[in-house]
N, C-alpha and C positions, 0 to 999 in steps of 0.2 A: 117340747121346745128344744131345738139346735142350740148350745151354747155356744156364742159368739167371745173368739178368744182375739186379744188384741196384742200381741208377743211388745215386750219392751225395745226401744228405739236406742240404738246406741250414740249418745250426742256427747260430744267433748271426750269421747273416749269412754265415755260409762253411760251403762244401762240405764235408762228411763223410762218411766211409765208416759207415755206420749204417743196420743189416737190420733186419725184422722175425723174430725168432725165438721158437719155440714151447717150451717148457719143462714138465715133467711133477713138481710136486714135492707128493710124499705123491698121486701119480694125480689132484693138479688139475693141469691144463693152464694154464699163463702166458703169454699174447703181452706180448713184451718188445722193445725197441729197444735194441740192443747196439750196440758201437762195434768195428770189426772191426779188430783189434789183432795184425798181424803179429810182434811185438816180445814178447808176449805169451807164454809158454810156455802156460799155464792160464784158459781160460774164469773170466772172475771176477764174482756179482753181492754185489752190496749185503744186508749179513745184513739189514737193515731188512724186506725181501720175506718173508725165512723167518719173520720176526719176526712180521711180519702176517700168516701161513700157520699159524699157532701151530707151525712148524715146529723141531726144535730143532737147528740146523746145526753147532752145535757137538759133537755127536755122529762127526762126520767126523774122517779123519785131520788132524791139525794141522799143516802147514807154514808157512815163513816162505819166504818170495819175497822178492828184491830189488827196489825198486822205482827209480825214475829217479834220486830223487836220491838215493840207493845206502843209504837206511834199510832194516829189513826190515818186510813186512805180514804179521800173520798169518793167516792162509786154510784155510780147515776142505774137505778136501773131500770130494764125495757124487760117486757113481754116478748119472746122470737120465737119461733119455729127453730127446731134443734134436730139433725139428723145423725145418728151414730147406727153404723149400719144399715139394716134395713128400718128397722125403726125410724118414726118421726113424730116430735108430740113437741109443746107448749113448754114456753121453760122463760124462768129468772134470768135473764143476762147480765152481769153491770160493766158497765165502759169504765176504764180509770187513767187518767194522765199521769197519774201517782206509783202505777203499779211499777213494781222495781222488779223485777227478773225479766228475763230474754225472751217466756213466751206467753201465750193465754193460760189461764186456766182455767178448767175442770171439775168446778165444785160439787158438793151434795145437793143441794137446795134442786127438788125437781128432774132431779138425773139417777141419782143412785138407788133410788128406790124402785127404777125401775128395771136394772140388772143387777143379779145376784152373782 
């Protein structure tokens, strides 16, 4: 197998781990820029997307995630279609109106086990 290398995105002036990634929600396809979050248990995007998708994300399971500074976020999550590369497979999403940084995230849950 081709290793598929994703070089770091320069934003704000410094390097970032931040891919292009493909998203399938309600069968529209999203190209999205994610922030590849080790730390991360759960892929997380901005409910604002669903919002604009007339999607209702709050229909997902509800959990609460700890977050850094040890608050909890609520996080709705969906079953989607995830494309990173050529790859395409099933994956955990959770939507957040909570989520406090600039972009999605990247998490393990269903993702990182399947590149090394």
């Amino acid at each position: 197998m081709t290793p598929i290398l994703f070089p770091y995105k320069r934003v704000s002036g410094r390097f970032e781990p931040i891919i292009s990634v493909g998203i399938a929600i309600q069968s529209n396809w999203q190209s999205l820029r994610m922030y590849v979050d080790s730390g991360a248990m759960y892929s997380i995007l901005k409910s604002s997307l669903a919002d604009d998708l007339g999607f209702d994300y709050r229909t997902g399971e509800r959990l609460y995630l700890q977050v850094g500074s040890g608050g909890l976020m609520a996080v709705y999550i969906h079953q989607l279609e995830m494309q990173i590369g050529r790859e395409r497979f099933s994956c955990r999403v959770g939507f957040s109106s909570q989520l406090g940084v600039p972009f999605h995230i990247l998490g393990r849950v269903d993702v990182f086990e399947r590149f090394k």
